[in-house]
C-alpha positions in Angstrom: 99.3 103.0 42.1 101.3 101.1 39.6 102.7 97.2 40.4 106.5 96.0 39.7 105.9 94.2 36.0 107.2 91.0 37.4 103.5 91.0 39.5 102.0 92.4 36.6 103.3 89.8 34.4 102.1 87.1 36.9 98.7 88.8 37.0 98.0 88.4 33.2 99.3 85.1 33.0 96.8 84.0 35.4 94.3 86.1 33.2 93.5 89.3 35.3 94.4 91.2 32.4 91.8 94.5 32.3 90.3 93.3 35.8 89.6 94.6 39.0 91.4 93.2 41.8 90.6 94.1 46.0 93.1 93.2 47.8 92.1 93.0 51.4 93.4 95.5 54.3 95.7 93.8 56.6 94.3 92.6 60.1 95.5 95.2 62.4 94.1 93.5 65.4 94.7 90.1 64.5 98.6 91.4 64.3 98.8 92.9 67.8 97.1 89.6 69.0 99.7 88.0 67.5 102.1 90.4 69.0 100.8 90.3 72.5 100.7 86.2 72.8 104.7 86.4 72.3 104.7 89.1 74.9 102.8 86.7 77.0 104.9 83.8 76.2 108.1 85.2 77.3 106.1 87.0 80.6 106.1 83.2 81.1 109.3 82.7 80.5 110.0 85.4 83.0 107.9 83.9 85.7 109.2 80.7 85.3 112.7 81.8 85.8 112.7 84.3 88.4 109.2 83.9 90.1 108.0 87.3 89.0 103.9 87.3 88.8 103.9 91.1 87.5 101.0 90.9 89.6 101.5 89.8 93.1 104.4 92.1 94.1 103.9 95.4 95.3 105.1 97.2 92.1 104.0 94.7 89.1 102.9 96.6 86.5 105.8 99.1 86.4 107.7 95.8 86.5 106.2 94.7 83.8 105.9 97.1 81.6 110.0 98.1 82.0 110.4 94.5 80.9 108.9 94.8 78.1 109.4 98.7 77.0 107.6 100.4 74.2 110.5 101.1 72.2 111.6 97.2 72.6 108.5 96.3 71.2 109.0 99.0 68.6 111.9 97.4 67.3 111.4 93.8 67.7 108.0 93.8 65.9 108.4 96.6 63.8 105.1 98.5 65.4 104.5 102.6 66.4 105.2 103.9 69.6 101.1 103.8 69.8 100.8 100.1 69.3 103.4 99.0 70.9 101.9 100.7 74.1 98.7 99.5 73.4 99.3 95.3 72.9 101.7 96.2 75.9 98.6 97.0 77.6 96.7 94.6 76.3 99.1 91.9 77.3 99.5 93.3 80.8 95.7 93.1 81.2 95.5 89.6 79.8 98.4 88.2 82.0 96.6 89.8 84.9 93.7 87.6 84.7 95.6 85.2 84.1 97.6 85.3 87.7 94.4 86.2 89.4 92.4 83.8 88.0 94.3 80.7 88.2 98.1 80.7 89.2 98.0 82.8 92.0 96.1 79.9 94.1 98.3 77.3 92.7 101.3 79.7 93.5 100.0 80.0 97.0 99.4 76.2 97.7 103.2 75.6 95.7 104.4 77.8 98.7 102.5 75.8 101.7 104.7 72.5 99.9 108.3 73.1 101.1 109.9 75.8 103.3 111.0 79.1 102.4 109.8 79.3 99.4 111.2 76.0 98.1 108.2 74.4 97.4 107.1 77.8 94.5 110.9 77.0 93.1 110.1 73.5 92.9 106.8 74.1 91.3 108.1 77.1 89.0 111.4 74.5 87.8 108.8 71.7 86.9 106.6 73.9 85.3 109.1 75.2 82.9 110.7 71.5 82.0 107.3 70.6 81.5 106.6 72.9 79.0 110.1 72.6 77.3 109.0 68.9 76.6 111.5 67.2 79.1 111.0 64.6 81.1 109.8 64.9 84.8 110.8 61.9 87.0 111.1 62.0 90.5 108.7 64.6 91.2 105.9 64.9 94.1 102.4 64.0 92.4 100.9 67.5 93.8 103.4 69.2 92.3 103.3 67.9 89.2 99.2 67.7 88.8 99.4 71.9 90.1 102.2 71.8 86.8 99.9 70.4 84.6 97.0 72.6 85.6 98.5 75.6 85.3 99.9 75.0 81.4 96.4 73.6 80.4 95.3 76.9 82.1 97.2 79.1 79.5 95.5 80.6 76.6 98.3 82.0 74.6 99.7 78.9 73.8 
């Protein structure tokens, strides 16, 4: 393999003239982490604005996954079709938890709050300004403290 001479120029100036050099393999799995914490940050998004778990209605994984298609994620991060199904995967899996670990309670006592699912809106609306940074005045204390928990309950951050 031969370099551009503007590196090789670089490379004896800094006196690797006649040396070996290993340069390291890229991180394939750190990248798809990478990818499949911005999958997870806009899921949130998602939830947020629409009240989707992915995992609570009756068809959540085809929900999710046509949300967030293979060939999207082909193009957006610049992976193969392979990858792109896999930290799909991967970020399905880890947003399942997720729900079934700690929202879906906190969704469930958010509904009990108001009627007609007012009180989830309510919870969902105050979650989301809470993570944009605004300010929350005027807001019931329960909803607020189920708020909190759920962002400190995030991993992805």
């Amino acid at each position: 393999m031969t370099l551009p001479p503007s590196i090789l120029k670089q490379l004896w100036e800094a006196g690797y003239g006649g040396k070996v050099i290993r340069v390291p393999a890229r991180n394939q799995r750190l990248e798809l982490k990478v990818v499949a914490n911005e999958i997870l940050k806009e899921a949130e998004r998602l939830y947020e604005s629409k009240g989707t778990t992915f995992v609570l209605e009756r068809r959540g994984r085809s929900d999710f996954y046509r949300s967030f298609g293979a060939l999207k994620l082909c193009r957006r991060f610049h992976l193969s079709i392979e990858e792109a199904r896999k930290v799909r995967r991967r970020a399905y899996s880890r947003w399942n938890h997720w729900v079934r670990k700690s929202e879906a309670n906190i969704f469930r006592a958010a509904d009990k709050l108001g009627e007609s699912g007012e009180g989830q809106r309510d919870y969902l609306e105050v979650r989301k300004r809470i993570r944009g940074g605004e300010e929350v005045a005027g807001v019931a204390a329960e909803i607020l403290e189920m708020a909190w928990a759920s962002i400190r309950s995030v991993k992805w951050k």
